[in-house]
Structure formats: C-alpha cells, structure tokens
Phi, psi and omega in degrees: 000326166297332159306312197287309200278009172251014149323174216221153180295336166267354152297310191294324137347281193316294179300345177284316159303334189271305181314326201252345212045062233222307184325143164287101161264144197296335175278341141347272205292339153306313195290345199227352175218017167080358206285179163264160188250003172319103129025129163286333212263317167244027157072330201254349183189171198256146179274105156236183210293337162294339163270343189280336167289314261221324213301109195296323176272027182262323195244175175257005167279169188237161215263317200283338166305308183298333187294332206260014174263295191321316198277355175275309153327324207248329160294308173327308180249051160059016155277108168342134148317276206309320176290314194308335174301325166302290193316328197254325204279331177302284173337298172298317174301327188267315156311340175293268201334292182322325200265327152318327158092024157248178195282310189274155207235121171248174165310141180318164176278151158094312185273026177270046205239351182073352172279344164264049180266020130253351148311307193275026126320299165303298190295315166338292172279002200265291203304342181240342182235347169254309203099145195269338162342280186275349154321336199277328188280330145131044181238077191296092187303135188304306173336330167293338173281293195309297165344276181300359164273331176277320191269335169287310145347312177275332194294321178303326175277332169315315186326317210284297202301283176343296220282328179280342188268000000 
C-alpha cells in the first residue's frame, strides 16, 4: 500500500479503475448510453476491458513486444524459469483464445509428466477459477505463492550444497 500511495492521484484512479475494471469502454458506454460498443481501432468486436489487451491495432507494440516486456519483468523479480514460463504460456494461450473467440486453454508442454503438480495446480487455477484477465490486474491465484515458494526453497538448498562442496 505504500508504493501505491505515493503515486500521484490519477496513476492511483487509473489503476484503480483498472484493478475494478472500471475504465470507459465502449461496451460500458453502450450499457449505460446505447452508443456503440464496437472497438473505434478494429472495427471487429466490442471494446471491452479484455479486447483492449488483446486488441491486434490498439497498440503500436506487437503482442510479441509486450510478451518479451513481461518476461523481463518477471526475470527482474526473480521468477523462476519454469513458472514465468507457465505464465507466459497462460497469457499467450489466453490472447489467442480472445482474439479467436474460443475457450480451451491447454497445458504447457512438460507440466502434465507429475513431477509439477503445484504449477500445474496454479496454472489450473489461474485458468479455470481466477482468469487470466484479472491475473493481468494483479488477482494472483493463490497457489503461484506455494510455487514460488517451493522453488525458492529449493534454490536454497542448491545454494547451500555449492557452498559445502
């Protein structure tokens, strides 16, 4: 909460608005002044807060910039490979699905083999019980805490063992 507040009051809106899903969007603004909710930039589907990620003309960035923004972020606080990998594939799997207009989402390669079964707990739940939407908003299937927590555990013990050989 302190990081946030020291923010200037319309990053702290914006996000906030973003966190509730709260930005005006044209499918908003249909619901509440009949207007249209068609997307202005592509014309093809109605804007709503899941097209504006998703949307192929909205940004001047290509979807592959952004994935190669994310994933440097996610090496920056020290996230395990396999999960940013997890993560990223959920993300992409999930920008497909949106721009395609379907649902099923599959597992990463490797984690159906059982030696990961809390990623693929995590990656389940963000996918069938939280959503990758709101992960983008910062609503974190708990289960991504054990995870990161079991591979920093183990990263400790490697540490240790190096330090004794």
């Amino acid at each position: 909460m302190a990081a946030f507040g020291r923010l200037s009051r319309e990053r702290q809106i914006t996000y906030a608005k973003i966190s509730h899903t709260l930005l005006q969007t044209n499918s908003r603004n249909y619901s509440f002044y009949g207007t249209s909710a068609v997307c202005l930039i592509c014309e093809s589907a109605d804007e709503t807060f899941a097209h504006m990620l998703v949307c192929e003309y909205g940004s001047s960035h290509s979807k592959e910039d952004l994935f190669k923004v994310y994933s440097e972020v996610l090496k920056g606080i020290k996230t395990p490979e396999r999960v940013r990998t997890t993560i990223l594939h959920g993300l992409e799997q999930w920008t497909r699905n949106q721009q395609e207009g379907r649902t099923t989402q599959s597992l990463p390669a490797g984690l159906d083999k059982g030696d990961h079964v809390a990623l693929e707990e995590a990656y389940l739940g963000q996918t069938y019980e939280n959503g990758w939407e709101p992960f983008l908003r910062g609503r974190v299937h708990s289960k991504w805490g054990e995870v990161m927590q079991k591979d920093k555990s183990e990263h400790e013990v490697k540490v240790l063992l190096c330090d004794l050989v």
